[in-house]
C-alpha positions in Angstrom: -17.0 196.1 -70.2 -20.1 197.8 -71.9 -22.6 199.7 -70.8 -25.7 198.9 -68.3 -29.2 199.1 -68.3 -29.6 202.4 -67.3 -27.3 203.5 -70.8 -26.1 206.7 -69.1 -22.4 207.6 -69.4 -21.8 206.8 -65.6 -23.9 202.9 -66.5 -20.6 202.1 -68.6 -18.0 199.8 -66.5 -15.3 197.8 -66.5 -16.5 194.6 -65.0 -15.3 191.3 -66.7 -17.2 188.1 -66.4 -16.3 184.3 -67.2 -18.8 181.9 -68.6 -18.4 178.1 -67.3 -20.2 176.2 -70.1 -20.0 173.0 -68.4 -22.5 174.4 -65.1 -24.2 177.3 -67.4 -22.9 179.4 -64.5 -21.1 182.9 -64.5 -18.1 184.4 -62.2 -16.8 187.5 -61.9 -13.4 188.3 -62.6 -10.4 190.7 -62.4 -12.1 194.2 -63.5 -10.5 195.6 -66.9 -7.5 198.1 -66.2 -8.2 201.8 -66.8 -9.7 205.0 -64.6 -13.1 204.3 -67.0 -15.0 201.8 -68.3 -15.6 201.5 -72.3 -17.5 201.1 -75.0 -16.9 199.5 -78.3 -13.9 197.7 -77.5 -13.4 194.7 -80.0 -11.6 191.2 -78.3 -9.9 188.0 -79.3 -9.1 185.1 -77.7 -5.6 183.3 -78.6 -3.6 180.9 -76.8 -5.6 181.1 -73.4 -5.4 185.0 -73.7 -7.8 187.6 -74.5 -6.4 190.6 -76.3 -9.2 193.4 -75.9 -7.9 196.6 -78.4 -9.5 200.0 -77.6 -13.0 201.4 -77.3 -13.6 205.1 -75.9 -15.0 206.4 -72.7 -17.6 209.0 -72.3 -17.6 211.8 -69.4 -20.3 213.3 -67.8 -20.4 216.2 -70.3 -21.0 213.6 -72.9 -17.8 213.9 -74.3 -16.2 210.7 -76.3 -12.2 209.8 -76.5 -11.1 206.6 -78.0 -8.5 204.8 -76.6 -5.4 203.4 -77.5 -5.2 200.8 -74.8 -4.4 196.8 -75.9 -4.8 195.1 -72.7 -4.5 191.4 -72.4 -6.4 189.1 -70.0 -4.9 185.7 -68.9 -8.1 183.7 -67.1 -6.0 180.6 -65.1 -4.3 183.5 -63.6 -7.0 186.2 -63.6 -4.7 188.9 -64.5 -4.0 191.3 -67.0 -1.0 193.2 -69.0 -0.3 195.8 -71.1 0.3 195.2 -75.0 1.8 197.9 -77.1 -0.6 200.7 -77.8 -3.0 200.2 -81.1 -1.0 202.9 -83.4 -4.4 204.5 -84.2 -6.7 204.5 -81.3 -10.2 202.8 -82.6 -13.4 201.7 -81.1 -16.1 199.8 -83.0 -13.3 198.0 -85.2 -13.6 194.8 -86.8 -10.8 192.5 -85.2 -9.9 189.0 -87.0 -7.2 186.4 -86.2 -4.6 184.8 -88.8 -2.4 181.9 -88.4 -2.7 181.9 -84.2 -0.7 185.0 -84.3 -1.9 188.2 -86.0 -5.0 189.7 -85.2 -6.0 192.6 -87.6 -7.8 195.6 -86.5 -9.9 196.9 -89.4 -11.5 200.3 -89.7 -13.4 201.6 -86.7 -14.2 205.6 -85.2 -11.1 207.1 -84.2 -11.1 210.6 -82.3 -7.4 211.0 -83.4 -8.8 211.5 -87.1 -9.4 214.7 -88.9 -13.0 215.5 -88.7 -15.9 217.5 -88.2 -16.5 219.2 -84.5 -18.5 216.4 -83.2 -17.8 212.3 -82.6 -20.2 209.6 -83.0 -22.1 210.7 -79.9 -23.5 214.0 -78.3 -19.7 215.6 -77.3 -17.1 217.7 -78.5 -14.5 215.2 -79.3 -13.6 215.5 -83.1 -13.0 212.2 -84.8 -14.2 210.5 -88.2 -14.2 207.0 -89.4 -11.0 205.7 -90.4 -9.7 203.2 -93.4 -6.5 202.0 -91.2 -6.0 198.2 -91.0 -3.4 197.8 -88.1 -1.9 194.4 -87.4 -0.6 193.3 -84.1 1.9 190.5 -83.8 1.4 189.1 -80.7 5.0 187.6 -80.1 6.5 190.6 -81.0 4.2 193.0 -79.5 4.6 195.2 -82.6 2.3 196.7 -85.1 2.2 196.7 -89.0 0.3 199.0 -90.6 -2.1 196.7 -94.0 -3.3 197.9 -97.1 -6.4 200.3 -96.2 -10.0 199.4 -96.4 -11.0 200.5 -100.0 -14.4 201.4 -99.3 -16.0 204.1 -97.8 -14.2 204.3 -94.2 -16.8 203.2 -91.6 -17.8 202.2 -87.7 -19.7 199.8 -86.1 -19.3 197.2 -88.7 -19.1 193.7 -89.0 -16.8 191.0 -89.5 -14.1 188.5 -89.2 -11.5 186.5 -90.7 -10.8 182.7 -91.9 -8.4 181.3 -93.8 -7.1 183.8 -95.5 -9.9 185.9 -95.9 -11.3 188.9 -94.6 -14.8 190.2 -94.6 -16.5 192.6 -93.1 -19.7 194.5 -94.0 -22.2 197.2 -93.8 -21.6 199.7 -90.1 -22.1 203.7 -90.2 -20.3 206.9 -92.2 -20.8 209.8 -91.7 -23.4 212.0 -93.7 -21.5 214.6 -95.2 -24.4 216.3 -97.4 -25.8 218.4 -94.4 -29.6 217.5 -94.6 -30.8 214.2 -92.7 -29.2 212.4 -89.2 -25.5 212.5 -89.2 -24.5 209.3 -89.6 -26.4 206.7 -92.4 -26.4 202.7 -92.5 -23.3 201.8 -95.2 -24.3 199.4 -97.6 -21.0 198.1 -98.5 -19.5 194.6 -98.2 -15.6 193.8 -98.5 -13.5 190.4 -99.1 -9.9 190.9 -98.7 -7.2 188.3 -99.1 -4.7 188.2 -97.1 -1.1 186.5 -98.9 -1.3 182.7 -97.2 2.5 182.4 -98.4 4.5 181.9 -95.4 6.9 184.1 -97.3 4.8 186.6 -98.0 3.8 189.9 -96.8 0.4 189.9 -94.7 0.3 193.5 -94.7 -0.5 193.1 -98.5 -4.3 192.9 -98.6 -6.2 192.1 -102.0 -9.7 194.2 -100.9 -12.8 192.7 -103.7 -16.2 194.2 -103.6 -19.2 191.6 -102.4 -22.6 191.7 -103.8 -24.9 192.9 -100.8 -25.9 190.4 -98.2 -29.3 189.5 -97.5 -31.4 192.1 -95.9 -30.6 195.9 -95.1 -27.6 197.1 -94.8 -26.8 197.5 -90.6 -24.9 198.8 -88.0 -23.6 196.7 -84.9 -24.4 193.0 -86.1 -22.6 190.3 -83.9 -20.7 188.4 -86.5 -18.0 185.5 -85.9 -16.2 182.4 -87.9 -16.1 179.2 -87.4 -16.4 175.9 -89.3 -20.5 174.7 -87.8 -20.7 172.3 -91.0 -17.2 170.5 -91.8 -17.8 171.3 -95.9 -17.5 175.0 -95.6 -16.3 177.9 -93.1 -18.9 180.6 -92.5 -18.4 184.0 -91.0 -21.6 184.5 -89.3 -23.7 188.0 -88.9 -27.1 188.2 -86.5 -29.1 190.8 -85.5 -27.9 194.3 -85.6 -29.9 197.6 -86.7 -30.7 199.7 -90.0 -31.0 202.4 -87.8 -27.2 203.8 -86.4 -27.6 204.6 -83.2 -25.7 206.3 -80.3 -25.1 204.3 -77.3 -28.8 204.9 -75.8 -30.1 203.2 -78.6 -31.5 206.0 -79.8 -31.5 206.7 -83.4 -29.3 209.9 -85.0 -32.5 210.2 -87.0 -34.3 210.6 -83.6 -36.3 207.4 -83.8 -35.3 204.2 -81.5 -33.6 201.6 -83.1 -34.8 198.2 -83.0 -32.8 195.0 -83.6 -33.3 193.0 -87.1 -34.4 189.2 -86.5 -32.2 188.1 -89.6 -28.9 185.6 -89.3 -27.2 185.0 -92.5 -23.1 183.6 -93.6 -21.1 184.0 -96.1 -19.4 180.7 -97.1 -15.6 180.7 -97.5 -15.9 177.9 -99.8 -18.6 179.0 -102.2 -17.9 182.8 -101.8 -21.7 182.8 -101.3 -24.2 184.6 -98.9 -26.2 182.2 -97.3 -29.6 183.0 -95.3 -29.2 181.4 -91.9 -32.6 182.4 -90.1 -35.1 185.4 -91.0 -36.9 185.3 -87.8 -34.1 184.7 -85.0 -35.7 184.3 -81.8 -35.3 187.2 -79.3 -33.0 189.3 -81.7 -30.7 191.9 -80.6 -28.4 194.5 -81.7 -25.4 196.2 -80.3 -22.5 193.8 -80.7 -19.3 193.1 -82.1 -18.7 189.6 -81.3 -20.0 186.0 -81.4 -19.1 182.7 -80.5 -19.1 179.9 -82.9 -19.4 176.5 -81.4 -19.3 173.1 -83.2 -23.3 173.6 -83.3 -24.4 177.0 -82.4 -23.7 180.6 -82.3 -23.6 181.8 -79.0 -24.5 186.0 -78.2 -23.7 187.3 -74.8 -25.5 190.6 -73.7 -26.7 193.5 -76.3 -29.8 195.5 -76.5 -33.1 193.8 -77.3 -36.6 195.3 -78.5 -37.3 198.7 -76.8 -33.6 199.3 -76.9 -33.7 197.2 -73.3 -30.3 196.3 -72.2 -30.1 192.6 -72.0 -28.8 190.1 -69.4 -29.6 187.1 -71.2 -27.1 184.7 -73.5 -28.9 183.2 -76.8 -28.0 180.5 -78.5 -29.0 180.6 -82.4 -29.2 176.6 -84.2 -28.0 177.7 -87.5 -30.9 176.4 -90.5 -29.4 176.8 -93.6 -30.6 178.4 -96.5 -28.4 179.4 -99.4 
């Protein structure tokens, strides 16, 4: 899904698209289900599925409803089905997958929250951040509701989980003190631990307060985990903006956002930040998602310099610098 180059509410669409990595060629697919495409969705791969939770669609008044849809993809049959409807609709949620089964939804803009008149774009859809973290079980098909985010409540964040441990930072809040652009860059970074225990109960989150990462706080960073170097698992964050945006790219400050060039991890093992690359070739912003190979980080799509929508798949070498 996503939206195209144009970035006009009728550019967003519901086309899917498969990656072969052995030919470096693309196919299309089955489109997503639903009357409209979306934007913001967040997506996890598990057991040769792809559970894709939410996003919201925009009309041609500019209007913006999240969505409580969970549908899941199966490729070798190029299908789709319905999962149970994510309790609180979200879009621009931080989604992270525990022990090959759970996948927690974290935080994200919700139009079914008590707000102010206005949602994260130009409409009339009322909506706010929201604290929920909402955890599917994927061989139930149920939903648990976690311990809240502790932090300010925010959207378009970043994040992911391994092991047993959650983090996610920075993304946009809402300015509630009436002068300036509505919505400001969040600073704030957030470990949780999640009880490893097979007794235990998962919905039980331990939330800690991290010391800022490197570099500005930002909205939209890709960010993913995986273990590149056997000594330590990384969740890794690239590109992004300072600048929170709507989905033209355009600042709510009025000035264009432009994507930061900075890659950085924090190590699971050391509970460090590490500074990946400062000058990340070709940089881009407006994600959710990467992929972690053995070797690289992969980032499909987003917006580059000039808030130009981007065909093009970059591949980042990770160069360590704690």
């Amino acid at each position: 899904m996503g939206i195209g180059p144009k970035k006009t509410w009728d550019a967003i669409t519901t086309s899917a698209y498969e990656l072969d990595p052995a030919t470096g060629k693309w196919r299309e697919r089955r489109a997503v289900p639903g009357v409209a495409g979306r934007l913001a969705a967040s997506a996890v791969a598990l057991h040769d599925q792809v559970f894709i939770f939410g996003g919201y669609v925009v009309d041609a008044q500019g209007g913006e409803n999240t969505v409580s849809d969970l549908n899941v993809f199966i490729p070798i049959e190029n299908r789709y089905y319905r999962g149970q409807d994510i309790p609180v609709p979200v879009a621009d949620a931080v989604v992270g997958l525990y022990r090959d089964r759970y996948i927690f939804l974290i935080g994200g803009w919700s139009s079914a929250a008590p707000g102010s008149p206005h949602g994260p774009g130009t409409g009339s859809t009322k909506g706010d951040a929201v604290s929920n973290v909402q955890v599917y079980d994927t061989v139930k098909d149920t939903w648990m509701q976690a311990t809240p985010i502790p932090g300010t409540p925010v959207f378009g964040h970043a994040g992911a989980i391994i092991g047993n441990t959650i983090v996610y930072v920075d993304g946009a809040y809402k300015n509630r003190g009436g002068i300036g652009p509505r919505y400001l860059a969040s600073n704030e970074c957030w470990m949780g631990e999640i009880p490893n225990s097979r007794k235990a109960d998962i919905t039980k989150i331990k939330w800690t307060r991290l010391l800022a990462h490197p570099g500005n706080a930002r909205y939209r960073i890709a960010a993913g985990a995986g273990p590149v170097e056997k000594r330590a698992g990384r969740i890794y964050f690239s590109g992004g903006t300072d600048t929170p945006y709507n989905y033209d790219g355009v600042g709510y400050d009025g000035h264009p956002a432009e994507p930061s060039p900075l890659t950085f991890a924090f190590n699971d093992y050391t509970g460090e930040w590490e500074t990946i690359d400062q000058d990340t070739p070709e940089p881009t912003m407006d994600h959710r998602g990467l992929l972690v190979t053995r070797h690289d980080l992969v980032i499909v799509g987003g917006m580059e310099k000039g808030q130009q929508v981007t065909a093009k798949v970059t591949v980042v070498q990770p160069r360590f610098k704690p």
